[in-house]
C-alpha positions in Angstrom: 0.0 0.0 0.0 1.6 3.1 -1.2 1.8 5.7 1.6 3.1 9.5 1.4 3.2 12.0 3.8 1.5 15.5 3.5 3.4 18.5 4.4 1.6 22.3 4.4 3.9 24.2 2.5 2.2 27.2 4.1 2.3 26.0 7.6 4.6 24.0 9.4 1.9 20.9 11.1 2.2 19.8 15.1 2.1 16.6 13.7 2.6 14.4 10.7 0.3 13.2 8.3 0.8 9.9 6.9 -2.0 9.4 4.2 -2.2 6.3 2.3 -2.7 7.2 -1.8 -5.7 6.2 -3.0 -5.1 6.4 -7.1 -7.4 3.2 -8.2 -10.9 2.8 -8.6 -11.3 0.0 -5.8 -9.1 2.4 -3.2 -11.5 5.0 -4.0 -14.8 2.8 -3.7 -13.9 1.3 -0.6 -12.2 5.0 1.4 -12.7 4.6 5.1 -16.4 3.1 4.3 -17.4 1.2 7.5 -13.7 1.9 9.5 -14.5 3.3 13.2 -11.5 5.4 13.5 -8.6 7.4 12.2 -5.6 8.3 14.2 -4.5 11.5 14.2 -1.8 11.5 12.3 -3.3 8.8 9.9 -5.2 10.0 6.5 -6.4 8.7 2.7 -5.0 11.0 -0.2 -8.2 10.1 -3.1 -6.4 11.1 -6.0 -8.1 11.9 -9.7 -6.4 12.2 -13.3 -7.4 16.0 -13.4 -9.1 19.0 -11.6 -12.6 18.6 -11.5 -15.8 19.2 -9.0 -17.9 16.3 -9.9 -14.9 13.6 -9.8 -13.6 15.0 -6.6 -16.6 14.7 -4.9 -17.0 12.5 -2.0 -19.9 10.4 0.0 -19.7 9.5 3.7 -22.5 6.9 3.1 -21.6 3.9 5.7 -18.3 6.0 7.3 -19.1 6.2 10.9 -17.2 9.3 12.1 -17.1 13.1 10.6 -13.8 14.2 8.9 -12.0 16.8 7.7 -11.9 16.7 4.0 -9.0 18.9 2.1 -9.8 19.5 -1.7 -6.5 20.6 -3.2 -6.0 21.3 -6.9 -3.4 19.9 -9.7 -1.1 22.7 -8.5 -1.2 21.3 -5.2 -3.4 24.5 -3.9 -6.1 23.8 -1.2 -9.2 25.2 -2.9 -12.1 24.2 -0.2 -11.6 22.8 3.6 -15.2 21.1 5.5 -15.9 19.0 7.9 -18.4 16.5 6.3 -20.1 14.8 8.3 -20.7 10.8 8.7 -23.5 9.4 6.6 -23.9 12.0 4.6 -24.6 11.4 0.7 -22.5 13.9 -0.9 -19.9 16.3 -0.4 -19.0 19.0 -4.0 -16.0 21.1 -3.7 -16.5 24.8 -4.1 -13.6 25.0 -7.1 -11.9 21.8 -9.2 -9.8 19.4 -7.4 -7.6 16.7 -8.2 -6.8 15.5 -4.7 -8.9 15.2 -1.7 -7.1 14.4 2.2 -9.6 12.7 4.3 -8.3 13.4 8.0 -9.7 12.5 11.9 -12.4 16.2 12.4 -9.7 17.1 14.8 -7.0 17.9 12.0 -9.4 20.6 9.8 -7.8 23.4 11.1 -4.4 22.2 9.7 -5.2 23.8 6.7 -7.0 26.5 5.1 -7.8 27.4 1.4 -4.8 28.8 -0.3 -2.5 26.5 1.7 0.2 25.0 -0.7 1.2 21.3 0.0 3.5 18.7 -1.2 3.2 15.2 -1.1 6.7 12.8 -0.1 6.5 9.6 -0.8 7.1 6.9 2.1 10.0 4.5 1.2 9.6 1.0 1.9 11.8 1.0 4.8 10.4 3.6 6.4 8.4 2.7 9.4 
C-alpha cells in the first residue's frame, strides 16, 4: 500500500500526516467506508487524473465518524476545507480538485484554502 506524507507548504503541522494514496478505482470505492476510527496523524490522499468538482466529490454513506476533508488542486493549492459529516450522501467542492485528504475532524484546522502542500512519498523502509 503506497503511503506519502503531506506537508503544508504554508504552515509548518504539530504533527505528521501519513496518508495512504488512494489512485485506483477499488481504493476509492472502498475509502474509510465502515472503518471506526482514524488516528491522528493517519489519513487517505483520493487522487483523480485532473481538476474537476464532480470527480472530486466525495460520499460518507456507511463512514461512521465526521472528517475533515481537504480539496486541493493539480497545483497542489487547497481550494475548499469542510468538515463533512458521517452518513452524509455527498460532499462537491467549491472549485476543481484533483486531490482530496480525508483526515480525523480534529486535523481541519491544519489547513486552510490557499495553503500550498506537497506530497513525499514513504519508502519502503520507512516505518
Amino acid at each position: 500500500m503506497r503511503q506519502v506524507i503531506v506537508h503544508n507548504r504554508s504552515r509548518p503541522l504539530d504533527q505528521l500526516v501519513r496518508a495512504v494514496y488512494c489512485d485506483t478505482f477499488l481504493c476509492q470505492l472502498r475509502g474509510l467506508t465502515f472503518r471506526r476510527h482514524l488516528k491522528s496523524d493517519e489519513g487517505l490522499l483520493l487522487v483523480q487524473e485532473r481538476d474537476s468538482r464532480l470527480e472530486a466529490a466525495i460520499h460518507m454513506l456507511g463512514v461512521w465518524f465526521d472528517l475533515a476533508a481537504v480539496w486541493i488542486n493539480a497545483e497542489k493549492q487547497i481550494v475548499d476545507v469542510r468538515l463533512v459529516r458521517s452518513w452524509r450522501p455527498v460532499y462537491v467542492p467549491k472549485h476543481p480538485a484533483s486531490y482530496v485528504l480525508e483526515l480525523p475532524a480534529e486535523r481541519l484546522y491544519d489547513f486552510r484554502v490557499g495553503d500550498e502542500v506537497f506530497f513525499e512519498e514513504v519508502s519502503k523502509d520507512r516505518h
